[in-house]
N, C-alpha and C positions, 0 to 999 in steps of 0.2 A: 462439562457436565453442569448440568442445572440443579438447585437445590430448592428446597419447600421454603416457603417462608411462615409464618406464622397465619398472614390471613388467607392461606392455600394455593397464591401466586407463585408461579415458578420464579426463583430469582437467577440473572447468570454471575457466572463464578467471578471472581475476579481475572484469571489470565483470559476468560471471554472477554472484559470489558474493555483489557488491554490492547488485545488482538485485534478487536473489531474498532474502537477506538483509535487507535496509532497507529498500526501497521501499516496502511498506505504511507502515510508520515515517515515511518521508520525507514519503508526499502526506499523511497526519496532520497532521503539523508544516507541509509547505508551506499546509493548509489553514486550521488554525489562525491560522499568521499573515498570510496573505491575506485572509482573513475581515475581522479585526479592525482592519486594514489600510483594504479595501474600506468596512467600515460609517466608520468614523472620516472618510477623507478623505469620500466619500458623503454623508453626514449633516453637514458641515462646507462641502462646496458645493452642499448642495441637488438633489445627481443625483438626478433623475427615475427613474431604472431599476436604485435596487439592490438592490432585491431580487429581480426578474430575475437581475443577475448573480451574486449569493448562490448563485441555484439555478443558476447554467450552474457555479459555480467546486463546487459540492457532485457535482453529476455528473460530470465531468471527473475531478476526482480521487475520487472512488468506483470510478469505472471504472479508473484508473490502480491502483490499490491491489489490485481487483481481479485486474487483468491480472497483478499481480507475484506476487501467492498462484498463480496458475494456475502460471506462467513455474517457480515454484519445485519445485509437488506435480509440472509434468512432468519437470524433470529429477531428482525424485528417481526417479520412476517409469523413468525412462530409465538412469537410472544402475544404482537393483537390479536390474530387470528380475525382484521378487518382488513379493509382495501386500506393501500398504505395514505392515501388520499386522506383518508376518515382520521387516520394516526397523527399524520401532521395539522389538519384542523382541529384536533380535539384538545385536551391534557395529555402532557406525556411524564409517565413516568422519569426517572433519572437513568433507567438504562438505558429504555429504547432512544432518549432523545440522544444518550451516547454514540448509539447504533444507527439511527440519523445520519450524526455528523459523521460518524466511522464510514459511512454508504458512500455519501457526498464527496466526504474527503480523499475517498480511495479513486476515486473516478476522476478528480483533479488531480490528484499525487501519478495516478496512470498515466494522463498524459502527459505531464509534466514530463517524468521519465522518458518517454517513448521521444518526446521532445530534444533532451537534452541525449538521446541517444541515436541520435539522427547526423550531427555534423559529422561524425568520426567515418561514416559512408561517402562524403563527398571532399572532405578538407583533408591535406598535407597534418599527419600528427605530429613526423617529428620535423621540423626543420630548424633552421640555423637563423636566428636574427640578427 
């Protein structure tokens, strides 16, 4: 939810600034260590199915990361109500430029993800060294 501020600007809340902010970052980092999380206990009882869940926890969070770059590019879009061109050559307020890096960041946190969830399709998960 957006709130009024005093000179009529809509301001965003704080779990918007978070969300659009970090959350490419987060599902990263949640991904990461869920991964390495999943292969260890996995591979240490012998779960039949994980690298199935590899692939549900690489989609899940690809999509969540995704959604956060969306969540961010619209409320900057929402907020200038100019071509986002004009928004980064201009001044930017303190959230949009948050909502900026939230865009940017989620679109490299994506692939990054999609990346690091790509070996577990072609490599040996568990073996024996």
């Amino acid at each position: 939810m957006t709130q009024n501020s005093l000179l009529g600007k809509t301001r965003l809340s704080l779990l918007e600034l978070i969300v659009g902010s970090i959350g490419g970052a987060s599902a990263w980092l949640l991904h990461l260590g869920a991964s390495y999380l999943l292969l260890t206990v996995g591979c240490n009882e012998n779960w039949p199915g994980i690298r199935l869940m590899l692939i549900a926890l690489t989609i899940g969070l690809v999509a969540a990361s995704a959604w956060t770059g969306l969540f961010a590019y619209r409320r900057v879009k929402l907020a200038t109500r100019h071509d986002w061109a004009l928004t980064l050559s201009a001044g930017m307020e303190r959230e949009n430029f948050m909502m900026v890096v939230g865009t940017v960041g989620s679109a490299v946190f994506t692939l990054i993800i999609l990346a690091q969830g790509l070996p577990p399709l072609f490599v040996p998960l568990c073996s024996e060294v």
